[in-house]
C-alpha positions in Angstrom: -18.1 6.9 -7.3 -16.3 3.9 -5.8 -18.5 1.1 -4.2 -18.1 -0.1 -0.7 -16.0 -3.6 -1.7 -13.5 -1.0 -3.7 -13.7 1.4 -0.6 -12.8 -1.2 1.7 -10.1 -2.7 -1.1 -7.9 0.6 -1.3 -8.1 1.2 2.5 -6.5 -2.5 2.9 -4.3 -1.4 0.5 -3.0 1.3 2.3 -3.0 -0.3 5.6 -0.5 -2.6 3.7 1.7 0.2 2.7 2.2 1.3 5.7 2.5 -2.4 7.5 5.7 -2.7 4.6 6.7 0.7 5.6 6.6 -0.2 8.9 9.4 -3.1 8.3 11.6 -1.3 6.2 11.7 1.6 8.8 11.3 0.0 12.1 8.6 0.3 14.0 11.0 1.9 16.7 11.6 4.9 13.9 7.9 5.7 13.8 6.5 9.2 14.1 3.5 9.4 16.4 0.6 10.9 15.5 -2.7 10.6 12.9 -2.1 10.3 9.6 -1.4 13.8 7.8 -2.9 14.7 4.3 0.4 16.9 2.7 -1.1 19.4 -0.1 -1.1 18.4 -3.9 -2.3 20.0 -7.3 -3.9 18.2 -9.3 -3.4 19.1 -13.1 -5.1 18.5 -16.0 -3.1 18.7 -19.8 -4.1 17.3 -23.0 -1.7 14.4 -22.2 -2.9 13.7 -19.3 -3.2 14.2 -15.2 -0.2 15.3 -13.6 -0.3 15.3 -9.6 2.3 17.1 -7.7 2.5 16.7 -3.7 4.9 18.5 -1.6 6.4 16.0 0.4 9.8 17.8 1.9 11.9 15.4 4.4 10.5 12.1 2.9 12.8 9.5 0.9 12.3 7.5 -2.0 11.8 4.4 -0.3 9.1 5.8 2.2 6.1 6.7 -0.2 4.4 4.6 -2.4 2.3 5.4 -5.3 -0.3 3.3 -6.8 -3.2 2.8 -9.0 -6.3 0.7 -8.9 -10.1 1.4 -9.5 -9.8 4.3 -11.5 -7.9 5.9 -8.2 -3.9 7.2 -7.9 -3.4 6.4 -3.8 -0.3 8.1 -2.7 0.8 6.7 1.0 3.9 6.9 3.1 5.9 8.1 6.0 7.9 11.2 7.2 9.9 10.3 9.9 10.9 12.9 12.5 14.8 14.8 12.1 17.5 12.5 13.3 18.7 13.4 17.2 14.6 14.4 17.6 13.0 10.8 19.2 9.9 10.8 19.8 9.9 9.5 23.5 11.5 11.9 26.1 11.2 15.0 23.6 9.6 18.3 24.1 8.5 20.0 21.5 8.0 23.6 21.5 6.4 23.9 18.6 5.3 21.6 15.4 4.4 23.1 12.3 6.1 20.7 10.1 3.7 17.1 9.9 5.3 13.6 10.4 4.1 10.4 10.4 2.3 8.1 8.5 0.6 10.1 5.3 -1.9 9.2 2.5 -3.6 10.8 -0.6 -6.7 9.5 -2.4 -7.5 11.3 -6.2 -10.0 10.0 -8.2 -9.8 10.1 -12.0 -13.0 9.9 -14.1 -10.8 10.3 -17.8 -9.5 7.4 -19.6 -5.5 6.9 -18.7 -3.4 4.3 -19.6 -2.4 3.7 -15.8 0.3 1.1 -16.8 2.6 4.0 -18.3 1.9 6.2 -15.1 5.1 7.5 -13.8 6.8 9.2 -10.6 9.4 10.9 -9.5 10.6 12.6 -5.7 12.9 15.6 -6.6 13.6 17.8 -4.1 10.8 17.2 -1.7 8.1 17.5 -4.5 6.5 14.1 -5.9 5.1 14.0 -9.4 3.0 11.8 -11.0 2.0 11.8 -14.4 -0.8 9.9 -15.4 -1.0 9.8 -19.2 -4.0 9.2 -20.8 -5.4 6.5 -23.0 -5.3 7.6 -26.7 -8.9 8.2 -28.0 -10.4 5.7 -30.5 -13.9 7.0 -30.8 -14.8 8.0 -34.2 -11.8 6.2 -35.4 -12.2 3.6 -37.8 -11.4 -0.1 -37.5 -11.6 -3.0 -39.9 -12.2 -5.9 -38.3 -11.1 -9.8 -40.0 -13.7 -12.0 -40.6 -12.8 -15.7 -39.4 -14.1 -18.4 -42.2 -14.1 -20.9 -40.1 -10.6 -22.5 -40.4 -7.7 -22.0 -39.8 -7.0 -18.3 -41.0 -8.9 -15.3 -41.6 -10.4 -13.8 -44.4 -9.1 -9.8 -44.1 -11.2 -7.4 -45.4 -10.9 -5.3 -48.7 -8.6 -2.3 -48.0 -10.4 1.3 -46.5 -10.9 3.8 -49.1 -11.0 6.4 -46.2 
């Protein structure tokens, strides 16, 4: 469970993300509205977590993926067709979300969150967190330090 300082830490996070988005897009380019939750699997393999959000309409450069706390946040924007503004527009009828979107997933395993990787292909956006190898139950000779300089290694394993 995340504490209140983390809590508060990835929600500034993502209030930055969207203040960056906001200056790469324009603030004039905005879609109106609350922020949307688009729907994701979450997967777990023997490799590792792989999270897949359906995210149709939205570039590269308007989502941002990262990790911190043990938590993948996933934030961004869809911006309305072009020749659709949102002033002096009537819609009809909305099914289709824009605006400003974000995803929270919290992973209890061990990953190695600096191999994490992404990729938007063809409106889908996959990340695969791998995870970190396992070491319990594995054996490891640790060098003794004498003092000086160098270290005395241990006698080799017989295992």
């Amino acid at each position: 469970m995340l504490s209140f300082p983390e809590v508060n830490e990835l929600s500034e996070d993502v209030r930055r993300i969207f203040e960056e988005l906001d200056r790469v897009h324009g603030l004039a380019l905005r879609a109106p509205g609350h922020v949307h939750t688009p729907p994701l699997d979450v997967v777990e393999t023997e490799h590792g977590v792989e999270v897949f959000v359906d995210l149709p309409g939205v570039t590269r450069d308007s989502v941002r993926v990262l990790f911190k706390h043990g938590t993948l946040v996933i934030a961004g924007e869809k911006l309305p067709p072009e020749g659709c503004p949102p002033e002096n527009t009537a819609f009809h009828l909305v099914e289709r979300g824009f605006g400003r979107f974000a995803r929270v997933i919290r992973l209890s395993m061990a990953v190695d969150a600096a191999r994490t990787r992404a990729s938007l292909v063809g409106g889908e956006l996959r990340v695969s967190v791998p995870r970190v190898t396992e070491r319990r139950g594995r054996e490891i000779v640790i060098s003794i330090d004498d003092g000086r300089s160098r270290p005395v290694e241990p006698p080799p394993s017989t295992s």
